[in-house]
N, C-alpha and C positions, 0 to 999 in steps of 0.2 A: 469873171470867168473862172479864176482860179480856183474861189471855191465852190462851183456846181461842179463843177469839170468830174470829179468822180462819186456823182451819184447818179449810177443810171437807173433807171426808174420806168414803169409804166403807166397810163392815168386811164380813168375811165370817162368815156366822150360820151356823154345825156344827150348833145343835140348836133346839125351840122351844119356847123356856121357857113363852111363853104357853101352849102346850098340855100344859101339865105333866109333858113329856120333863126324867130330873132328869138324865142322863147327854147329851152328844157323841153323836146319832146323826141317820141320814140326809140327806140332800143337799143341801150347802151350799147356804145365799140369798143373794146380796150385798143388803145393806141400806146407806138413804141416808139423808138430811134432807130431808125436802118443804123447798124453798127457796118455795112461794108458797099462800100461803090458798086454802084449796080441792083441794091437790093428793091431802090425805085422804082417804080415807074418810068420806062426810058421817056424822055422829056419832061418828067417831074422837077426835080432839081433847079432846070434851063429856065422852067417859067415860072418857079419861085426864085432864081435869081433874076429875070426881068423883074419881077414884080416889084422887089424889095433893092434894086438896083446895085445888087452886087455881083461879084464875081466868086464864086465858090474857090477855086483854086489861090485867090490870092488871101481871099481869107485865112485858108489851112496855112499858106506861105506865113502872115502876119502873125500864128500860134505855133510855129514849128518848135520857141522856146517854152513851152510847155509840158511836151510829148513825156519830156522825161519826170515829170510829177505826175501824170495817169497811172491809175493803181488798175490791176483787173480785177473786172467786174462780175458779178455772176448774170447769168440769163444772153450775156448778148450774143453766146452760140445755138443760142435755141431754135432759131429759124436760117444757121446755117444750112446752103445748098435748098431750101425748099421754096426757090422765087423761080426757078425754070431758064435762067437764062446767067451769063459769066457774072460771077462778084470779086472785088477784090480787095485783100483787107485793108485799114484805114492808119496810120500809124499811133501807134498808145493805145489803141480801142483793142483790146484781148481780154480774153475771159481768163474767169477765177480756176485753178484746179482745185478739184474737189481735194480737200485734204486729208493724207495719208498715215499721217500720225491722231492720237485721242480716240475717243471713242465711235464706235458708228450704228449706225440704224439697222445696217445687214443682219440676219439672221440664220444660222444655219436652216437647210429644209431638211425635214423626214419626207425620205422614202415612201413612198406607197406600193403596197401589195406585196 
């Protein structure tokens, strides 16, 4: 765990296993990690921990010594607030700031007219 812990990442889904496609077909999904409680589906979570017979809260209890080796990551603010419904953040899961020293992409604009 130690060393995935900080790569977040997103992948691209070719097929849906959940709905019992067993071959590569129809049109890619890119898939993420909810970086914040709530970002789910309410009951998602519930019935993947039935499925896989754990408890979510005792899991995070069992990694609490970790929290302080999470680096921040870029991208997991990007679907901050647009799930419709309360999210709350997760501890060590925080985004990268952009940084303020070196060079940058910005550009002065010209005027028009």
């Amino acid at each position: 765990m130690k060393g995935k812990m900080n790569s977040y990442d997103k992948t691209w889904h070719t097929w849906a296993a959940a709905k019992g496609e067993k071959v590569p077909m129809g049109t890619p999904m890119l898939a993420w990690s909810f970086n914040r409680d709530g970002e789910g589906e309410p009951g998602l979570v519930a019935k993947r921990d039935k499925t896989l017979g754990i408890i979510t809260a005792d899991v995070r209890q069992s990694r609490q010594d970790m929290v302080s080796l999470a680096k921040p990551q870029e991208g997991v603010d990007s679907l901050k607030g647009k799930f419709g419904r309360p999210t709350t953040d997760i501890p060590g899961v925080t985004a990268k700031l952009p940084r303020r020293d070196g060079p940058s992409s910005a550009r002065p604009v010209t005027p028009v007219g």
